[in-house]
N, C-alpha and C positions, 0 to 999 in steps of 0.2 A: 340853287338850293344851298341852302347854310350847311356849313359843315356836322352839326347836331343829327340835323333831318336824312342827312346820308347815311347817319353811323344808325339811324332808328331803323330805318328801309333798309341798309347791307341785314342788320340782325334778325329782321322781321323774315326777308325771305331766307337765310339761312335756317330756322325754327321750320320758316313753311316745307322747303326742299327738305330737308331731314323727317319730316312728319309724313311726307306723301312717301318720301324711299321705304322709309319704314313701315307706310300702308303696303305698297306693292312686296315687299320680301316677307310682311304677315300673308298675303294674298298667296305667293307663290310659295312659297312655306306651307304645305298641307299636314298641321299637325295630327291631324287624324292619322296621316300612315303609321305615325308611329306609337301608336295606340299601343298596340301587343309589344313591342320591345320597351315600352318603357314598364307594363307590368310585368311582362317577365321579370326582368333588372330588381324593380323592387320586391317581385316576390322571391325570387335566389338570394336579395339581401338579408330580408327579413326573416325567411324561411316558412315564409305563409303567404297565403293565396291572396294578389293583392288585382282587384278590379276596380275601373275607373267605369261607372255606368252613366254617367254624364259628358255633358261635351267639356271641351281641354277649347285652351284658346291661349293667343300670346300675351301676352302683358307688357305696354310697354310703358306704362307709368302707372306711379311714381316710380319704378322701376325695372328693368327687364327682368322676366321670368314668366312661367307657367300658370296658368290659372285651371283648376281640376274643379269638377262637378260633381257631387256622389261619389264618394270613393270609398271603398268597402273591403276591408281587410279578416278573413278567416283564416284558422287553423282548426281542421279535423273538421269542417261544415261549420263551426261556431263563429257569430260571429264577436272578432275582437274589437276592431272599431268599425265607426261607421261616422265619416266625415261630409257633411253638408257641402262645404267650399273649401278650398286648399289652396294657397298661391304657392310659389317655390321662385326666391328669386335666385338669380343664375347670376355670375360676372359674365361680359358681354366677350372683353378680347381673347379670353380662352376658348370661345366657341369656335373661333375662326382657326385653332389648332384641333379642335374636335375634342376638347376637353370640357367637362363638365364640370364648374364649381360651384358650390349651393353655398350660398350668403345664408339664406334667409327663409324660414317654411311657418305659415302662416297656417292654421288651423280654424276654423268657422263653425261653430257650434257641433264640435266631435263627441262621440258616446261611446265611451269605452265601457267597454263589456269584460272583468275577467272575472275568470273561475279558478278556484284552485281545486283538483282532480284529487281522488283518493290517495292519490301515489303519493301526496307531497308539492306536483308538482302544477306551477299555471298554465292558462292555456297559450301564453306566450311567448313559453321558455323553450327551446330548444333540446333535444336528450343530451343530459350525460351533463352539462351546464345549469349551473346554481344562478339566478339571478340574482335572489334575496341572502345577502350573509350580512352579519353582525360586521361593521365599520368600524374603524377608530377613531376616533378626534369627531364624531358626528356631532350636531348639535342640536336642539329643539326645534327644527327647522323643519320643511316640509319642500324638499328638491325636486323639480322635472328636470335636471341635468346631471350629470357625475355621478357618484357612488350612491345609491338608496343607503339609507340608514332605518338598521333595524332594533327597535327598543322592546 
């Protein structure tokens, strides 16, 4: 065998053994147990009722992470969003310390719902916390990250 054809065959079956390990720890991985702690988690985060009524599965390209089905966010019975598909991609070596890192959260035709309540306030926000105030240096811009700006 030329030495070409060895280097194509070592990489070939390293790709294959990496893809089959990776089947058997997706297999032996039941992401389903952990269904209720991972809504918990995000609903203590968010401070709203957050259910996944779809199945969850792993992802493991073009990246590692999460793949969510239906996923459905209320506060007070209303609902806030409502997400079709959702990926969450995760870094791989802090799993192995039992840390979670999120790269990456991917949204699939989500339908956000808000209201703003007699009081002032949206169905959102949290008590006693302002989400919307008047920014400095804002620009004519239109942000899903950082400070809202209010004109």
């Amino acid at each position: 065998m030329t030495r070409r054809k060895k280097k194509v065959l070592f990489i070939a079956t390293g790709v294959i053994t990496l893809a089959v390990v990776a089947g058997v720890l997706a297999l032996l991985l039941n992401i389903k147990a952990f269904k209720p702690q991972i809504e918990a988690a995000a609903s203590a985060a968010l401070g709203m009722d957050v259910r996944i009524r779809g199945r969850m599965g792993i992802d493991l390209f073009p990246g590692f992470g999460l793949s969510l089905k239906d996923v459905n966010v209320q506060k007070r019975g209303l609902d806030v969003v409502t997400i079709e598909e959702m990926k969450i991609g995760l870094k791989l070596i802090p799993l192995a310390r039992f840390d979670i890192k999120i790269i990456q959260v991917g949204l699939a035709k989500p339908v956000f719902s808000i209201v703003r309540f007699k009081n002032g306030m949206f169905n959102f926000e949290k008590p006693g916390r302002r989400v919307m105030r008047k920014t400095p240096g804002c620009g004519k811009d239109i942000r899903l990250s950082g400070e809202p700006c209010i004109y």
